[in-house]
C-alpha positions in Angstrom: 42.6 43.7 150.6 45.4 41.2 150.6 48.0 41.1 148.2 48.5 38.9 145.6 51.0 36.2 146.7 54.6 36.7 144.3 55.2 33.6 142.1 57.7 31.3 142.9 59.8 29.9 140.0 63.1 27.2 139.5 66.2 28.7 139.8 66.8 26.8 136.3 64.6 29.4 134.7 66.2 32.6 136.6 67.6 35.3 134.0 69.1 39.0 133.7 66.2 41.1 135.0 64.6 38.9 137.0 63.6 40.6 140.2 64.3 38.3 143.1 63.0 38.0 146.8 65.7 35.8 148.9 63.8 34.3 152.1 67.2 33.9 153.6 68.9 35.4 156.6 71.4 38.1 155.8 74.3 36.5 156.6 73.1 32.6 154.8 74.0 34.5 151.1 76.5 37.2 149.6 74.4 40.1 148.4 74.2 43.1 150.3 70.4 42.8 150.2 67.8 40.2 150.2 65.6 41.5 146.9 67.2 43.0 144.1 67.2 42.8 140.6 69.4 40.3 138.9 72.4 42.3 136.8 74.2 39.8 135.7 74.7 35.6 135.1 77.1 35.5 137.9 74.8 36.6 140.5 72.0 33.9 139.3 75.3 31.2 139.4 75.4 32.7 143.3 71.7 32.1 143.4 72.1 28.7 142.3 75.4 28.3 144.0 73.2 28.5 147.6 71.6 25.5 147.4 67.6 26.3 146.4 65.6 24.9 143.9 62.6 27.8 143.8 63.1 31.2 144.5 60.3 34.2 144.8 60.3 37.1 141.7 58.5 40.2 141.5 57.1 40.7 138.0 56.5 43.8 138.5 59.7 44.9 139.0 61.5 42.4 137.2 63.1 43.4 133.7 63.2 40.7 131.4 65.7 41.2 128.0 64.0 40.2 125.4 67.3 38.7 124.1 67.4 34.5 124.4 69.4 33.2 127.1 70.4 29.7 127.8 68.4 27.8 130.4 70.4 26.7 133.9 69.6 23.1 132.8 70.9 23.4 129.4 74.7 25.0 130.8 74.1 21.5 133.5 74.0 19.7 130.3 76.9 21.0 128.8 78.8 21.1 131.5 77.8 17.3 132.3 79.2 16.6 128.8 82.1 18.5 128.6 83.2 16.6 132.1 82.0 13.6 131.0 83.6 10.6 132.3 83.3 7.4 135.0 80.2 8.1 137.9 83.4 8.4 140.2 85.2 10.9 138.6 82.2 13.0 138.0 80.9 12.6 141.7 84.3 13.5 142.1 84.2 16.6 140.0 80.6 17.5 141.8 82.0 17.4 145.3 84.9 19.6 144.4 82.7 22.1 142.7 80.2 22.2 145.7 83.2 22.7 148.3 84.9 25.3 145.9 81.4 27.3 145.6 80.9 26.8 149.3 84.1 28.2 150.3 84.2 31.0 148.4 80.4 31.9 149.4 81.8 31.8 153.7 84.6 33.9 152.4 81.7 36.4 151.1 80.2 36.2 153.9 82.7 36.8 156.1 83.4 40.2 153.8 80.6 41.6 154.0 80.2 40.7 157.9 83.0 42.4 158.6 82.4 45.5 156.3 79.3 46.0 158.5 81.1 45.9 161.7 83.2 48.2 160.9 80.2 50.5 159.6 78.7 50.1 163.2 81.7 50.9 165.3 81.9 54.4 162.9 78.8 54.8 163.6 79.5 54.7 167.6 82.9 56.1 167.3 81.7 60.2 168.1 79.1 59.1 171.0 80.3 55.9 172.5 84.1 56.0 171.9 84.8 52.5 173.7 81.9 50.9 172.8 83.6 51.0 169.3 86.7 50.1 170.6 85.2 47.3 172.3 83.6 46.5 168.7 86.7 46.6 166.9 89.2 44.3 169.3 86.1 41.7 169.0 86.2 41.7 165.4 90.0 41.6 164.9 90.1 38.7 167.5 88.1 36.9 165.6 90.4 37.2 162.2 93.7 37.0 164.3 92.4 33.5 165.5 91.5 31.8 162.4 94.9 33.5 160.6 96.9 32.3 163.2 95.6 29.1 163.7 97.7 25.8 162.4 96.6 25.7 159.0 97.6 27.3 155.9 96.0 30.4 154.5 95.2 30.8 151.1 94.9 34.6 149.7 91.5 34.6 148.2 89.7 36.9 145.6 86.1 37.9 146.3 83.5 38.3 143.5 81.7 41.4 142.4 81.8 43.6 145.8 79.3 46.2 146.0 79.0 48.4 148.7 81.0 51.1 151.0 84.3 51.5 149.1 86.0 52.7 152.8 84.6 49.5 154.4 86.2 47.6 151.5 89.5 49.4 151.9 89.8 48.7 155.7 89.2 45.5 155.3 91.5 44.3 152.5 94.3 46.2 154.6 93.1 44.5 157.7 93.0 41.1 155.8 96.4 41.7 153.8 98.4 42.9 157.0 97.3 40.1 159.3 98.5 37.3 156.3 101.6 39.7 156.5 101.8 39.6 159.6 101.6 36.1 160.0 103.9 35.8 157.1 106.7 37.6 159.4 106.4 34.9 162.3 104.4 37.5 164.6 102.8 36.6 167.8 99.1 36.7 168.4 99.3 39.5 170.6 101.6 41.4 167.9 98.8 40.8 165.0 96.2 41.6 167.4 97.8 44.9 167.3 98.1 45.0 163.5 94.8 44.4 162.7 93.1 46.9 165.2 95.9 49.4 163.5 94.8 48.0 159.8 91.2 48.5 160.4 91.0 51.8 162.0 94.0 53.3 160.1 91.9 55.7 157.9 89.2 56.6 161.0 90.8 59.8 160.9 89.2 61.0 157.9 85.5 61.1 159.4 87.0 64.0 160.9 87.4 65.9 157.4 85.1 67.3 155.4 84.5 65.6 152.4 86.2 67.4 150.2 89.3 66.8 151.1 88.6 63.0 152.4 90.2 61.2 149.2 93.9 62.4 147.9 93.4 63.5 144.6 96.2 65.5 142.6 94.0 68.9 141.7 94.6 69.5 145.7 95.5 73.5 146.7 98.6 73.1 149.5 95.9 73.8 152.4 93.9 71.2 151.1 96.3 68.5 151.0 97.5 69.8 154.4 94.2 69.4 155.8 93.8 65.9 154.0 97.4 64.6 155.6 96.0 65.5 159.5 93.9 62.4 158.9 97.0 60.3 160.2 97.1 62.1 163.5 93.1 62.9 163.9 93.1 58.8 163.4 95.3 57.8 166.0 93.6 60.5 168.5 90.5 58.4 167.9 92.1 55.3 168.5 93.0 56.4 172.0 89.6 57.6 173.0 88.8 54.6 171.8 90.8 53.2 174.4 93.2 50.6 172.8 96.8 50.3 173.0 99.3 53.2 172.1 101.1 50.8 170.1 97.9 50.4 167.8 97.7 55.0 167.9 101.3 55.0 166.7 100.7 52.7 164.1 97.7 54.6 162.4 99.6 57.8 162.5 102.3 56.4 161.3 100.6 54.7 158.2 101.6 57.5 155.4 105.0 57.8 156.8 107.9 56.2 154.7 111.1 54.2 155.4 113.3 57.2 153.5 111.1 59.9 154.9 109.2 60.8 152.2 106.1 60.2 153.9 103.7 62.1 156.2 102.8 63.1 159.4 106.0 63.9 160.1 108.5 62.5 157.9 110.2 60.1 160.4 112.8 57.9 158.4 111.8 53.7 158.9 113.9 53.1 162.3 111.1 55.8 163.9 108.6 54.0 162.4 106.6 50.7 164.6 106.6 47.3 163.4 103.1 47.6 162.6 103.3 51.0 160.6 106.0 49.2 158.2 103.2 46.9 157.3 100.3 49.1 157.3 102.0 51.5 154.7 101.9 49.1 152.1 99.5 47.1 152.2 97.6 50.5 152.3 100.0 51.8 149.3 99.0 48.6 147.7 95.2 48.6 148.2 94.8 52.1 147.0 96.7 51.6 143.8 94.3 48.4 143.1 91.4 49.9 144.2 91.9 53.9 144.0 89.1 56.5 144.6 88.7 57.1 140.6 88.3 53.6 139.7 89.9 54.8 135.9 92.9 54.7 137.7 93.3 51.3 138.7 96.5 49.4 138.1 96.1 45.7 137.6 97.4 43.6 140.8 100.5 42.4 138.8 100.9 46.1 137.8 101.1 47.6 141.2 103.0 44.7 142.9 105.5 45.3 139.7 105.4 49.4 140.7 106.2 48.9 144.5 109.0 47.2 143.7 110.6 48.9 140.9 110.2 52.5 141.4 109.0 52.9 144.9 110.6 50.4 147.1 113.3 52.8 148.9 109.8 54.3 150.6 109.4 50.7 152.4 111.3 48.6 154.9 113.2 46.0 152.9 112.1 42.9 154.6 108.3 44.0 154.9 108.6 44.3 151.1 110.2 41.2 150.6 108.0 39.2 152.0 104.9 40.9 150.5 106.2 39.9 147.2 106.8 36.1 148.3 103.6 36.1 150.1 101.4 37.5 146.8 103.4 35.9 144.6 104.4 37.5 140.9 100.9 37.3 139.6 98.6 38.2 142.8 95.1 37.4 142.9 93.0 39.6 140.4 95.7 39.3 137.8 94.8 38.4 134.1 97.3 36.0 133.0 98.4 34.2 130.0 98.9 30.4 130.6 101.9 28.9 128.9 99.8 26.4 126.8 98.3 29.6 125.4 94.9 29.7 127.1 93.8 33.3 129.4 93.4 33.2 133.1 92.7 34.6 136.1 94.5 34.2 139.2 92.0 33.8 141.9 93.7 32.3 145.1 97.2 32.0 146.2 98.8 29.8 148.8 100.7 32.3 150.9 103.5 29.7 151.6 103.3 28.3 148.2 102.8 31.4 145.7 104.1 30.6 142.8 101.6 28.2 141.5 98.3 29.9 142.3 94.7 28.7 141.4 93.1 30.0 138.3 89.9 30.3 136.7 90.7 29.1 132.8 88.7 30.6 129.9 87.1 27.6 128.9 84.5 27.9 126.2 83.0 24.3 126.5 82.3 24.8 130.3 79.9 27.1 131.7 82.2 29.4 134.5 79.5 28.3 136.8 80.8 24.7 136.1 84.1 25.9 136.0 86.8 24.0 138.4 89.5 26.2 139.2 93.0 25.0 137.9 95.7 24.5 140.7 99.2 24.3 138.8 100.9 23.3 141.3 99.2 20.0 140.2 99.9 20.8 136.6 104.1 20.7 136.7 103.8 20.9 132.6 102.1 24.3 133.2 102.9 28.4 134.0 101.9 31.5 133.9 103.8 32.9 130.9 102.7 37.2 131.1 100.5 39.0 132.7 97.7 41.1 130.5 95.4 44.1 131.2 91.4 43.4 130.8 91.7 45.4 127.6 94.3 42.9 126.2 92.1 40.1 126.4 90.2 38.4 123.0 86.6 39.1 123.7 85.0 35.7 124.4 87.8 35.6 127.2 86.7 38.9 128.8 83.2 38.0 128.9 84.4 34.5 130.4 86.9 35.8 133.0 84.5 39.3 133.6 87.7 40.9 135.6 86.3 42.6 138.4 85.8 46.4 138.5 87.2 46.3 142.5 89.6 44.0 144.1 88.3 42.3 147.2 90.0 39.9 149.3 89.5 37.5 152.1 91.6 34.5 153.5 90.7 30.9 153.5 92.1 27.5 154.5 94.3 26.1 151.6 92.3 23.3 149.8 93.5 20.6 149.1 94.9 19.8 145.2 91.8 17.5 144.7 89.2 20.2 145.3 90.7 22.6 143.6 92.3 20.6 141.2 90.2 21.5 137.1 91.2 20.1 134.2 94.4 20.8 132.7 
C-alpha cells in the first residue's frame, strides 16, 4: 500500500511544533538534519531565510501549541511598516537583509562542514592514521586560504549550534587562532601550521577514558594526572598522523604557560612554539565561554575581562595583546548596553576595526527576522556604554536578543557599512 503523500504548506504558516521535511542537500541549509521538529521562531526565520516558499510537514509528528502565534506575513507587514520609506530605500533595506541572512547562513554552513570533517578524520585517526592526516591539512588549507586572502575578516557569531560540543571546541580554536594568527602578520605556511595544531590540539583525549576526558575540579591527583597526558598522547597522534613536528610540539604544548604554571611539563614561554603561545589561549578562552558544565559559562566580555586581569602573567604579552585588539572590549556574544539606552548584542567584529562592532538592537517594532544589524562605526553619535549578563536583561529584551546557550564562531568578509548598516 503506498503511503499517503505529506502535505505541503507556505512557509508563512510555519509555527513552533511543526514537524518539517527539508528536500534540500545537507550542505544548501544550517540544521544538522533535514527533518526535525521546529523548537523555536528562529529556526522557522532560517527556514524562511533559505529562500522557499512551501515546505513539507509531518502531522503526525508535528506538535502544534495551542497558544496563537503571529503569521510570517503579518511580522512582513510590520516589518514593511516599521521601515517604511521611498521604494529605494526599502529595496535598499531588502537587499541588505538578503545579503546579511545569506552570509551568515554560508558561515553556518561552513561550521557545521567543518565540524563533520573533523568527526571523520577521528573516526580514521586509530585505523588509517594518515588518511586523517591527509583529511586534516585539506581542511585547514582551505580556511588558511580564505583567512589569508586580501580582504578583511570579520569575527562572526553563529546562531543556535547543536551538535558535538568537541567538534565545536576545535573549531572555534581553529577559527580564533588562524584570525590570530593572521592578526600577528604570519605567513601561510606558519598558519597552515596553526590551524593543523588548533584543530587536532585536544585528539589526545580519544585516548582517555571518559571519565577523565573533561577537567573538572572533583578530580583525585591520578585522575587529573591521567587527564593532563592528553597533551602528550595528542601530539603522538599528530605524528602518526604524519604532519610536521612543529604542528606535535604545538599540541603538547597547548596547556603549558608563559610563567610555567602550565602542563606537560611546565616549560616557562621562551620553551614554548609560536604556535603553542596562541593555541593556549584561544583554548583558555573557548573553554571559559563554552565550558563542559554549561552553568559555568562566563559571558565573552567576562572572560576576555578575566584573561587579562587575573591571568595574563600565564600568556605571552604580545599574543595577549593582540587578542584583546583583535576581539575588541565587547567580543561577539556579548550583551551590551548601547549609550542611547537600548540593549544589544554584539554579533560581528571587524578584526582590524574592533571597536565599533555590529549589533543586533532590541527593537520591539521590528520582527529580529526583519532585524538589520546596526554597524556603529556608521553611527559616530553611538557606543557601547556596559556590558550585561543575560540575567540582567528586561524581559522583552531577552526574548528579543535570545543569547545563545553556546558560543560559536566563524569568519567572514567584512561587509560593507551599507549592508550592514540598521537603523540608528
Amino acid at each position: 500500500m503506498t503511503e499517503p503523500a505529506l502535505p505541503v504548506i507556505p512557509v508563512t504558516e510555519l509555527r513552533v511544533g511543526h514537524f518539517v521535511l527539508l528536500d534540500l542537500g545537507w550542505m544548501d541549509h544550517p540544521f544538522p538534519r533535514n527533518n526535525f521538529r521546529i523548537a523555536s521562531t528562529r529556526q522557522i526565520e532560517a527556514i524562511r531565510a533559505l529562500g522557499l516558499t512551501r515546505v513539507r510537514i509531518d502531522p503526525a509528528r508535528s506538535d502544534l501549541d495551542p497558544s496563537p502565534q503571529p503569521t510570517a506575513a503579518a511580522t512582513e507587514g510590520s516589518a514593511a511598516d516599521a521601515s517604511a520609506g521611498p521604494p529605494s530605500a526599502q529595496a535598499a533595506r531588502l537587499a541588505a537583509l538578503a545579503a546579511q541572512r545569506h552570509s551568515l547562513q554560508r558561515c553556518e554552513r561552513r561550521y557545521h562542514e567543518g565540524a563533520r570533517r573533523y568527526r571523520a578524520l577521528l573516526d580514521d585517526l586509530e585505523r588509517e592514521p594518515q588518511h586523517a592526516g591527509a583529511q586534516a591539512s585539506a581542511l585547514v588549507n582551505e580556511m588558511v586560504a580564505d583567512i589569508a586572502g586580501p580582504s578583511e575578516s570579520a569575527i562572526r557569531l553563529l546562531g543556535d549550534i547543536q551538535g558535538d560540543r568537541g567538534a565545536q571546541h576545535a573549531m572555534n580554536v581553529t577559527v580564533l587562532a588562524l584570525l590570530l594568527g593572521r592578526v600577528l602578520g604570519l605567513e601561510p605556511a606558519a598558519l597552515q601550521t596553526l590551524g593543523l595544531a588548533a584543530l587536532l590540539h585536544d585528539i589526545g583525549k580519544q585516548r582517555l577514558p571518559e571519565l577523565v576526558r573533561h577537567k573538572d575540579e572533583a578530580f583525585t591527583a591520578a585522575q587529573l594526572k591521567a587527564y593532563q597526558e592528553h597533551a602528550t598522547l595528542g601530539a603522538s597522534l599528530v605524528r602518526s598522523m604524519g604532519l610536521a613536528d612543529e604542528v606535535a610540539q604545538a599540541v603538547q604544548q597547548h596547556h603549558e604557560a608563559a610563567d610555567g604554571s602550565g602542563f606537560p611539563t611546565g616549560c616557562r614561554g621562551e620553551a614554548m612554539s609560536p604556535a603553542a603561545h596562541v593555541l593556549a589561549l584561544i583554548n583558555r578562552y573557548d573553554r571559559m565561554c563554552n565550558p563542559h558544565h554549561p552553568a559555568k559559562a562566563m559571558t565573552p566580555h567576562e572572560s576576555l575581562a578575566l584573561l587579562f586581569a587575573r591571568q595574563r602573567s600565564q600568556f605571552e604579552a604580545r599574543t595577549l595583546a593582540a587578542f584583546i585588539r583583535m576581539m575588541g572590549v565587547y567580543p561577539p556574544g556579548s550583551i551590551v548596553q548601547l549609550s542611547d539606552g537600548r540593549y544589544a548584542q554584539v554579533q560581528a567584529v571587524n578584526a582590524a576595526r574592533p571597536l565599533k562592532p555590529r549589533v543586533l538592537v532590541h527593537d520591539p517594532t521590528i520582527p529580529r527576522s526583519e532585524a538589520l544589524l546596526l554597524d556603529l562605526e556608521t553611527q559616530p553619535q553611538l557606543s557601547i556604554q556596559r556590558s550585561l549578563r543575560p540575567d540582567q536583561l528586561p524581559r522583552a529584551a531577552l526574548d528579543y536578543l535570545e543569547p545563545r546557550p553556546r558560543y560559536c564562531y566563524f569568519f567572514e568578509r567584512a561587509l560593507s557599512a551599507a549592508q550592514g548598516e540598521g537603523s540608528p
